[in-house]
MIKOLDREN-153751 format. One record per atom (N, C-alpha, C): atom name; x, y, z; residue in three letters; residue number from 0. Coordinates in Angstrom, 2 decimals, decimal comma. Each point is the difference from the previous one (the first is absolute). Layout:
N
R CA X Y Z ALA NUM
...
This chain:
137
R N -30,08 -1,11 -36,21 UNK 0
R CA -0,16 -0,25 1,43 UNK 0
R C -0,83 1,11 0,61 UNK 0
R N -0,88 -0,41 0,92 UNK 1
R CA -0,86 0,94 0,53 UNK 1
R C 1,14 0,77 1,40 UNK 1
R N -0,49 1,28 -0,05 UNK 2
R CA 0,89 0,53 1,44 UNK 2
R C 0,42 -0,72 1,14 UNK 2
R N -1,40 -0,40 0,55 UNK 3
R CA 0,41 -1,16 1,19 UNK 3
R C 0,63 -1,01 -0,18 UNK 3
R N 0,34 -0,85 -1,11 UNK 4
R CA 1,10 -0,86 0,02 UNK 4
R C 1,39 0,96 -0,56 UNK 4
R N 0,37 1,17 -0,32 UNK 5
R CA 0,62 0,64 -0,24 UNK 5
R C 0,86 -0,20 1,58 UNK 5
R N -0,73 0,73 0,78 UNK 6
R CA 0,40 0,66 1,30 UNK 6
R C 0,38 -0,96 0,85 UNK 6
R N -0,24 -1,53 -0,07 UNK 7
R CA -0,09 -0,88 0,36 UNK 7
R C 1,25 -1,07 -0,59 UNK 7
R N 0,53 0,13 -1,45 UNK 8
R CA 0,86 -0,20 -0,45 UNK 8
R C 1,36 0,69 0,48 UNK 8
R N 0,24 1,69 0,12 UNK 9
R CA 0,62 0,82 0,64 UNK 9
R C 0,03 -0,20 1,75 UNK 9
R N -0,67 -0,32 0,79 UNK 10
R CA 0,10 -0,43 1,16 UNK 10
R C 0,66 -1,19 -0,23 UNK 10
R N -0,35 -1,45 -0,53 UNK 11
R CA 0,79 -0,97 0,35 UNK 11
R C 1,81 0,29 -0,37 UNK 11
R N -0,19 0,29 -1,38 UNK 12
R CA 1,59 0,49 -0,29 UNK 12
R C 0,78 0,70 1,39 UNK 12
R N -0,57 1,25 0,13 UNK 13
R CA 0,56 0,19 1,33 UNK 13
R C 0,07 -0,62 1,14 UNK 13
R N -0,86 -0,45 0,19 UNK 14
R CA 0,68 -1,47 1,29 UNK 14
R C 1,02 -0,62 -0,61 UNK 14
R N 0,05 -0,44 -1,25 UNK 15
R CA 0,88 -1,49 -0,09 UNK 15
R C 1,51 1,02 -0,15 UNK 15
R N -0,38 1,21 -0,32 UNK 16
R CA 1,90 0,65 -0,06 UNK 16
R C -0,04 0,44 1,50 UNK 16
R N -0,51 0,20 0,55 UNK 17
R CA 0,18 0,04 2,09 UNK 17
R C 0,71 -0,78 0,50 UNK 17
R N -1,23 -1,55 -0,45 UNK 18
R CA 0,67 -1,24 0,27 UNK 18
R C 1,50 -0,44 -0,22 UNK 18
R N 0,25 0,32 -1,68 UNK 19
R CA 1,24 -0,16 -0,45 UNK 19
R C 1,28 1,03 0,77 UNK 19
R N -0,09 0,91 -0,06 UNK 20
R CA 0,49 0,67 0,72 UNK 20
R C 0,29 0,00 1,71 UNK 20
R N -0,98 -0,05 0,69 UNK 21
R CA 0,40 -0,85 1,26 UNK 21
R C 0,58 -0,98 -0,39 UNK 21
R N 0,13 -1,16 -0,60 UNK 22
R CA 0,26 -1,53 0,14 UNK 22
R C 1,90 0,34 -0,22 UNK 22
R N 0,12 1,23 -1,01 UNK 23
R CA 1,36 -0,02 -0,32 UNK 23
R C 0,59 0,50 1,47 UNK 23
R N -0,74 1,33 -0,20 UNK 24
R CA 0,56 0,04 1,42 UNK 24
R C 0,87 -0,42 1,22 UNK 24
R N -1,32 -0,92 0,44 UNK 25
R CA 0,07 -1,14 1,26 UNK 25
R C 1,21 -0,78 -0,47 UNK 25
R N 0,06 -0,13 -1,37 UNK 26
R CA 0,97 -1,24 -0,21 UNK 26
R C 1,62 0,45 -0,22 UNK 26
R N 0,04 1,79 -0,40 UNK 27
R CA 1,51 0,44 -0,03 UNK 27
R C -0,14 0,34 1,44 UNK 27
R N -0,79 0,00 1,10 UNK 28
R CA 0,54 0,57 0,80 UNK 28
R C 0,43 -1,41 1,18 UNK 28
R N -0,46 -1,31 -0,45 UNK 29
R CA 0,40 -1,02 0,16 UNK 29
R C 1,35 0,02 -0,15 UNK 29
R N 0,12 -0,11 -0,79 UNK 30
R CA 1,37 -0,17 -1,05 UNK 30
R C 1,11 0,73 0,61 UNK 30
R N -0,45 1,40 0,53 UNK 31
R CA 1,01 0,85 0,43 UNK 31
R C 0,13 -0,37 1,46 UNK 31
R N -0,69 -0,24 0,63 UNK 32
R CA -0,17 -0,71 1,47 UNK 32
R C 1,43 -1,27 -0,12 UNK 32
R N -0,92 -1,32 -0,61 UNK 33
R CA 1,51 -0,72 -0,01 UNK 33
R C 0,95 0,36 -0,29 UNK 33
R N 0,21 1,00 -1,34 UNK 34
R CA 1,37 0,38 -0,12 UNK 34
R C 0,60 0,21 1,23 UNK 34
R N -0,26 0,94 0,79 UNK 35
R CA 0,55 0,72 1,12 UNK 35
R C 0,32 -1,28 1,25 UNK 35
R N -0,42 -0,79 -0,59 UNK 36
R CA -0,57 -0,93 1,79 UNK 36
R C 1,41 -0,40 0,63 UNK 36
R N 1,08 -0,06 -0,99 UNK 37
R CA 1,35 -1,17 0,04 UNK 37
R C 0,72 0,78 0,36 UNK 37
R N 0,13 0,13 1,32 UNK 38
R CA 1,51 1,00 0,15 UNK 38
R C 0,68 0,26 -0,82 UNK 38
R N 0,53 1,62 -0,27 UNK 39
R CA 0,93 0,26 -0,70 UNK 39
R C -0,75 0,30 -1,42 UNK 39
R N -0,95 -0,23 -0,25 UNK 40
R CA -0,67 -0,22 -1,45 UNK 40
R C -0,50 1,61 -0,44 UNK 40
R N 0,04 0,88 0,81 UNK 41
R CA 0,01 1,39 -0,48 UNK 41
R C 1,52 0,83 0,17 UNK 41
R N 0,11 0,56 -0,75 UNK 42
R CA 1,47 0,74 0,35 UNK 42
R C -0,03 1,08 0,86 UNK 42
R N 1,30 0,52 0,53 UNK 43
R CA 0,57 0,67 1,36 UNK 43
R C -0,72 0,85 -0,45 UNK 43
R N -0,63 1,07 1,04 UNK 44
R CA -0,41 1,68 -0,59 UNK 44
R C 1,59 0,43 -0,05 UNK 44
R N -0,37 1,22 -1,05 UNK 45
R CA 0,67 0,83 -0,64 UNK 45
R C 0,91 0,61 1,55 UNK 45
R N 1,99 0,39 -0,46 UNK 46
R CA 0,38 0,80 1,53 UNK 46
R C -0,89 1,46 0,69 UNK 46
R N -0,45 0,48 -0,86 UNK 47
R CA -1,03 0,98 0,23 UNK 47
R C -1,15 -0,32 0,62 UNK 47
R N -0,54 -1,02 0,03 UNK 48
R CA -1,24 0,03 0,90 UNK 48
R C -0,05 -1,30 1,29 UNK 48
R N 1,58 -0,79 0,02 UNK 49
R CA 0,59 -0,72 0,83 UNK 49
R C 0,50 1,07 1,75 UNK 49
R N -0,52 -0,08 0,90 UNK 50
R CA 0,22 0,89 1,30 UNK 50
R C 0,68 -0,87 0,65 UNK 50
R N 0,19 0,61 1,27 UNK 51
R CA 0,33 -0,69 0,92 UNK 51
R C -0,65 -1,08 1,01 UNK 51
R N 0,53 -0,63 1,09 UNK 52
R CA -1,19 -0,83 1,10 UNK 52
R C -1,06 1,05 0,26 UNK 52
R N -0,77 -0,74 0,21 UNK 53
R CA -0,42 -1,83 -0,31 UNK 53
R C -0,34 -0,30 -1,39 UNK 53
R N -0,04 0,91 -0,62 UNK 54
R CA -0,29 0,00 -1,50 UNK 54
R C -1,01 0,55 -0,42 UNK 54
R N -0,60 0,07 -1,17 UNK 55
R CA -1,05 1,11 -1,01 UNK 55
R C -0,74 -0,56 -0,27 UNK 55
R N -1,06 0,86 -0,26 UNK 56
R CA -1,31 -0,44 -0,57 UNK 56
R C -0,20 1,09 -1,72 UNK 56
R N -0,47 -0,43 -0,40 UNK 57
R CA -0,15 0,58 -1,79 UNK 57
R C -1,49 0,12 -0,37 UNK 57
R N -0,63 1,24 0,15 UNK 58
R CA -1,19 -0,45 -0,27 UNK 58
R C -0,48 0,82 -1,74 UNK 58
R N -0,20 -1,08 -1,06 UNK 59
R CA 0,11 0,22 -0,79 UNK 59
R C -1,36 0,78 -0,46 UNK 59
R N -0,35 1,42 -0,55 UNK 60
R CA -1,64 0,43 -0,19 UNK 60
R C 0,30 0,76 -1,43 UNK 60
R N -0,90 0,30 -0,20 UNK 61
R CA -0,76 1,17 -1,47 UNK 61
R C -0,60 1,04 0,89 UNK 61
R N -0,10 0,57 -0,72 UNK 62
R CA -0,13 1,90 -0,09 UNK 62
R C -2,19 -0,80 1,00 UNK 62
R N -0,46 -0,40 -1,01 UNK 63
R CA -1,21 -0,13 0,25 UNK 63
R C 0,01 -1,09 1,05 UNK 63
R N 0,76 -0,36 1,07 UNK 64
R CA -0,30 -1,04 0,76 UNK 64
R C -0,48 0,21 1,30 UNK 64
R N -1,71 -0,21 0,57 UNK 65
R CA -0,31 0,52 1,52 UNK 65
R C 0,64 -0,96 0,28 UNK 65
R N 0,68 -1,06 0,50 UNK 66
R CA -0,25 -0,46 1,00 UNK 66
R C 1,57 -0,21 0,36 UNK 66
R N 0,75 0,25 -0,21 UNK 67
R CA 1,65 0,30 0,09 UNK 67
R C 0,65 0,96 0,82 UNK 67
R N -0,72 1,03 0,24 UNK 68
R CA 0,40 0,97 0,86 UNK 68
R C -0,78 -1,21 1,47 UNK 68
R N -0,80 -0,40 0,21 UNK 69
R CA -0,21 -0,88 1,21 UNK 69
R C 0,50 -0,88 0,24 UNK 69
R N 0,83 -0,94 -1,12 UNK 70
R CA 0,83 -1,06 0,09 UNK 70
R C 1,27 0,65 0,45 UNK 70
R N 0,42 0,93 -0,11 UNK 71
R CA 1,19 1,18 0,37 UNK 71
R C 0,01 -0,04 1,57 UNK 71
R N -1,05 0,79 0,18 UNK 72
R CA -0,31 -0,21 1,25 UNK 72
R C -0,56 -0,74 1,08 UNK 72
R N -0,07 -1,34 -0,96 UNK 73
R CA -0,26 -1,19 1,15 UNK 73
R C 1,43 -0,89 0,13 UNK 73
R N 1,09 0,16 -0,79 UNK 74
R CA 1,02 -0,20 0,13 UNK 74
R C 0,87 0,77 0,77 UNK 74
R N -0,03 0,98 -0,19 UNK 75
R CA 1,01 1,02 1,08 UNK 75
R C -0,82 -0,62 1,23 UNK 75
R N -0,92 0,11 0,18 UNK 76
R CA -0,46 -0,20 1,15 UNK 76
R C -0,02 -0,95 0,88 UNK 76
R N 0,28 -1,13 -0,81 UNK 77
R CA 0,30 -1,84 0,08 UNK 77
R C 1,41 0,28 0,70 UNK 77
R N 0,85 0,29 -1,15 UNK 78
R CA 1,17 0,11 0,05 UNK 78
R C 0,92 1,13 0,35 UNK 78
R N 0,24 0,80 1,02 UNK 79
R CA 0,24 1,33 0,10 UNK 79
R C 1,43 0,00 0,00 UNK 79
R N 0,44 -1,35 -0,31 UNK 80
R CA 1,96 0,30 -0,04 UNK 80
R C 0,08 -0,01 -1,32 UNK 80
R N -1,02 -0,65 -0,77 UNK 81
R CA 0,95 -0,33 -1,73 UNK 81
R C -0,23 1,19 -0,55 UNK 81
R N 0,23 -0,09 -0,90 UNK 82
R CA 0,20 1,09 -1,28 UNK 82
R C -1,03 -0,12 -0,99 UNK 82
R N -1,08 0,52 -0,01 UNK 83
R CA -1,38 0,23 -1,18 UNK 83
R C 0,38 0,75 -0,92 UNK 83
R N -0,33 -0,25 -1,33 UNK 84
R CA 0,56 0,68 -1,14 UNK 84
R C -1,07 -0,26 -1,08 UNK 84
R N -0,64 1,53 -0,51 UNK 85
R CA -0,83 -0,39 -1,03 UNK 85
R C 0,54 0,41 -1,01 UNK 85
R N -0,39 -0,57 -1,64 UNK 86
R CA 0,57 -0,19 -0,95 UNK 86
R C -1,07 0,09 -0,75 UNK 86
R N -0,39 0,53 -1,18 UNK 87
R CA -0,97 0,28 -0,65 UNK 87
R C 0,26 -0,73 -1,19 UNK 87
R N -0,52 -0,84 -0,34 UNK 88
R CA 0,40 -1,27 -0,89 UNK 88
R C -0,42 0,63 -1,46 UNK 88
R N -0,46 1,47 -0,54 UNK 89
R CA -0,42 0,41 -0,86 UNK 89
R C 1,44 1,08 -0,32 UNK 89
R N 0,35 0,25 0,95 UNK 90
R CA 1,77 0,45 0,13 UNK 90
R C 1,27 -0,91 -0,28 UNK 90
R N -0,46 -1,04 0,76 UNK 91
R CA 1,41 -1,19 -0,67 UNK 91
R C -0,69 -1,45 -0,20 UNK 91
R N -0,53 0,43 -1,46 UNK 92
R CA 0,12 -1,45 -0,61 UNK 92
R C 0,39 -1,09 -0,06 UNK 92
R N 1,20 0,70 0,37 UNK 93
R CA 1,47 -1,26 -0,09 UNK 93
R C -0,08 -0,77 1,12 UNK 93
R N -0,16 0,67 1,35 UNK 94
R CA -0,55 -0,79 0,98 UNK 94
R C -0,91 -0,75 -0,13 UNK 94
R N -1,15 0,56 -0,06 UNK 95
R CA -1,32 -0,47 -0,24 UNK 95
R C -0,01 -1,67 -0,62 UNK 95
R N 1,46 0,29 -1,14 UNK 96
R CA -0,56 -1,13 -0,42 UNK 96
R C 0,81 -1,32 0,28 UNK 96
R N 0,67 0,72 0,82 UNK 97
R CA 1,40 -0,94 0,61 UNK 97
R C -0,80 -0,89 1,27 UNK 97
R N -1,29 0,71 0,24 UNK 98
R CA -0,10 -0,64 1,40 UNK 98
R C -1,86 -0,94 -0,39 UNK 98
R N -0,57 0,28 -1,26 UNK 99
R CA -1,40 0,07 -0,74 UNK 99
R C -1,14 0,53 0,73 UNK 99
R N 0,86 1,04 0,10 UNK 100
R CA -1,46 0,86 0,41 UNK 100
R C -1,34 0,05 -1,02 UNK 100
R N -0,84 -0,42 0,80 UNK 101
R CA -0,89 0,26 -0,93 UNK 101
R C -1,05 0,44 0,40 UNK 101
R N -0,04 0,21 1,26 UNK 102
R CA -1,28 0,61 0,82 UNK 102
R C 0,79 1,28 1,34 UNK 102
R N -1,04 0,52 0,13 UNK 103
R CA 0,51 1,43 1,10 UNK 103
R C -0,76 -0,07 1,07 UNK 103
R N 0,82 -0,45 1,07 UNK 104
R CA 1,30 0,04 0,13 UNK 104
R C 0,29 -1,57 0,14 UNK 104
R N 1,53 0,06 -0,44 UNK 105
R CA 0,61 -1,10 0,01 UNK 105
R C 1,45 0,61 1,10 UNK 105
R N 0,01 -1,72 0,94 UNK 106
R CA 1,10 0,37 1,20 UNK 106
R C 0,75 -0,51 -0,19 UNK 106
R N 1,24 0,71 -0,04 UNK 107
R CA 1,38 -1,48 0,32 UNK 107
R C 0,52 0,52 1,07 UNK 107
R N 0,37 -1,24 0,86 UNK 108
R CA 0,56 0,36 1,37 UNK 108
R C 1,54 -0,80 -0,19 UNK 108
R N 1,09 0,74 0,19 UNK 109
R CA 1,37 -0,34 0,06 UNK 109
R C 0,83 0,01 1,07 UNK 109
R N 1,08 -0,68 0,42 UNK 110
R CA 0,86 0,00 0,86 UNK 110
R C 0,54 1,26 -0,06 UNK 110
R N 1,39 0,63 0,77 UNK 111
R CA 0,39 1,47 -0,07 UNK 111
R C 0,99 -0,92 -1,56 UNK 111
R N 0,43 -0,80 0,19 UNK 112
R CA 0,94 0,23 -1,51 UNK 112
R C -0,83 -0,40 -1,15 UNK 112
R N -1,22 -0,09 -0,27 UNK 113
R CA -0,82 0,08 -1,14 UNK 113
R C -0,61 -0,87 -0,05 UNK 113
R N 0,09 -1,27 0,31 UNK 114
R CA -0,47 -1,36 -0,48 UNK 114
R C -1,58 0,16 0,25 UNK 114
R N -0,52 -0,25 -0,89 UNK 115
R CA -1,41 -0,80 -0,04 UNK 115
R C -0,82 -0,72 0,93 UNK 115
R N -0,34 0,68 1,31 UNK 116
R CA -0,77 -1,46 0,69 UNK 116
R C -1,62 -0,16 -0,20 UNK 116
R N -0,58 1,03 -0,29 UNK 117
R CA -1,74 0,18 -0,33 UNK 117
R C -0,10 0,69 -1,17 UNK 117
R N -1,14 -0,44 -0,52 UNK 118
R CA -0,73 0,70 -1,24 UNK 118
R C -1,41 -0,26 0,37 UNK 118
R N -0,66 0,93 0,53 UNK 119
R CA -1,31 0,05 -0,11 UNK 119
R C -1,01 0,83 -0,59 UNK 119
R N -1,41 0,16 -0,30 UNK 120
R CA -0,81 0,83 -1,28 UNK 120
R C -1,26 0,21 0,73 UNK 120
R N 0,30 1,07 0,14 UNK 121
R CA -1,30 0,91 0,24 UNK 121
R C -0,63 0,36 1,46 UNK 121
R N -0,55 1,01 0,62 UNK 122
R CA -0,98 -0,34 0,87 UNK 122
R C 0,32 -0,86 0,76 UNK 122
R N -0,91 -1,27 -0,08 UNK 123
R CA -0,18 -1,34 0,58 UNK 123
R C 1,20 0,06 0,02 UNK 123
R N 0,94 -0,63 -1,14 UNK 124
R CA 1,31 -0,92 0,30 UNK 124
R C 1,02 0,81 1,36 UNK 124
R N -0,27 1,20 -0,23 UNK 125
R CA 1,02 0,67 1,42 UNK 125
R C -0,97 -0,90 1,22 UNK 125
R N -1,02 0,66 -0,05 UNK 126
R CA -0,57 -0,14 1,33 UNK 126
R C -0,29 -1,38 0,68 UNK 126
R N 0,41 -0,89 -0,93 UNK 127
R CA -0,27 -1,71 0,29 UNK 127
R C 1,45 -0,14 0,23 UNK 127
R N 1,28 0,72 -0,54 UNK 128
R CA 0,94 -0,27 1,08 UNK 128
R C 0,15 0,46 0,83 UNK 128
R N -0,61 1,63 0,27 UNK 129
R CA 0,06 0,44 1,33 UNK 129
R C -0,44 -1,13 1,22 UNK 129
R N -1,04 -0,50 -0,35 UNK 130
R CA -0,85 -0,49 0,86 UNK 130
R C 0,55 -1,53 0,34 UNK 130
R N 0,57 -0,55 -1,07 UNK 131
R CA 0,91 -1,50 0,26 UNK 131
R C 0,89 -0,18 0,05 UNK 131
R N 0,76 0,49 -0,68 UNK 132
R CA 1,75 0,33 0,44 UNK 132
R C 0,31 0,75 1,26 UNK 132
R N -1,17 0,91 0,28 UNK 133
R CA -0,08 0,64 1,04 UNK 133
R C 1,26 1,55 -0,34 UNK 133
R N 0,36 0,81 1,03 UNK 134
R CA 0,72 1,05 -0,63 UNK 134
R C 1,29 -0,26 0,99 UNK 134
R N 0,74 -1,32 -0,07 UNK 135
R CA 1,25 0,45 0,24 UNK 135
R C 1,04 -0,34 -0,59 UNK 135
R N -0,59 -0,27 -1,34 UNK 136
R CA 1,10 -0,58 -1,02 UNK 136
R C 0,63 0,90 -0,34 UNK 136
């Protein structure tokens, strides 16, 4: 093979594992979406990160995550009665995987006795409920 179809062979490969890779993606993070959708379908947070009224927010990040310290603070700020709590999902696994984190940051928003009412991912997903749920949930 001459170089230029070399380089050209190596470029397509890398698209089609991009491709593949997004497609899984999109599709576990599908997957984890419905899971969550059915009331009740994620379990209570842990008594440790369960507060009092009106209830908590969990914002799940990694050591390397910009954009979590702003989701922090667009929540306190939404919400200035609940309880914000970050959790470094590279610290408790066990969480992490109780709730499928799989991106930073990941939110769960709970009643004061634990229950499950939101799971949202990333960036966007806070700020599209800020903006439609509005902040007095």
């Amino acid at each position: 093979m001459s170089d230029p179809a070399v380089r050209l062979l190596v470029v397509a490969v890398l698209v089609a594992l991009v491709a593949a890779a997004s497609w899984a993606y999109r599709r576990r993070s599908a997957a984890d979406a419905a899971r969550g959708a059915a009331e009740g379908e994620w379990p209570d947070l842990p008594a440790e990160l369960a507060g009092g009224p009106p209830g908590t927010w969990v914002v799940f990040s990694t050591p390397m995550c910009v954009t979590c310290t702003t989701v922090q603070a667009d929540l306190e700020r939404a919400f200035p009665g609940h309880r914000v709590v970050k959790v470094d999902a590279t610290q408790r696994p066990d969480l992490a995987d109780r709730y499928a984190v799989r991106r930073a940051p990941t939110v769960i928003r709970a009643t004061p006795s634990g229950q499950v009412r939101n799971r949202l991912v990333g960036l966007e997903g806070v700020r599209a409920h800020l903006a439609g749920a509005g902040a007095t949930a």
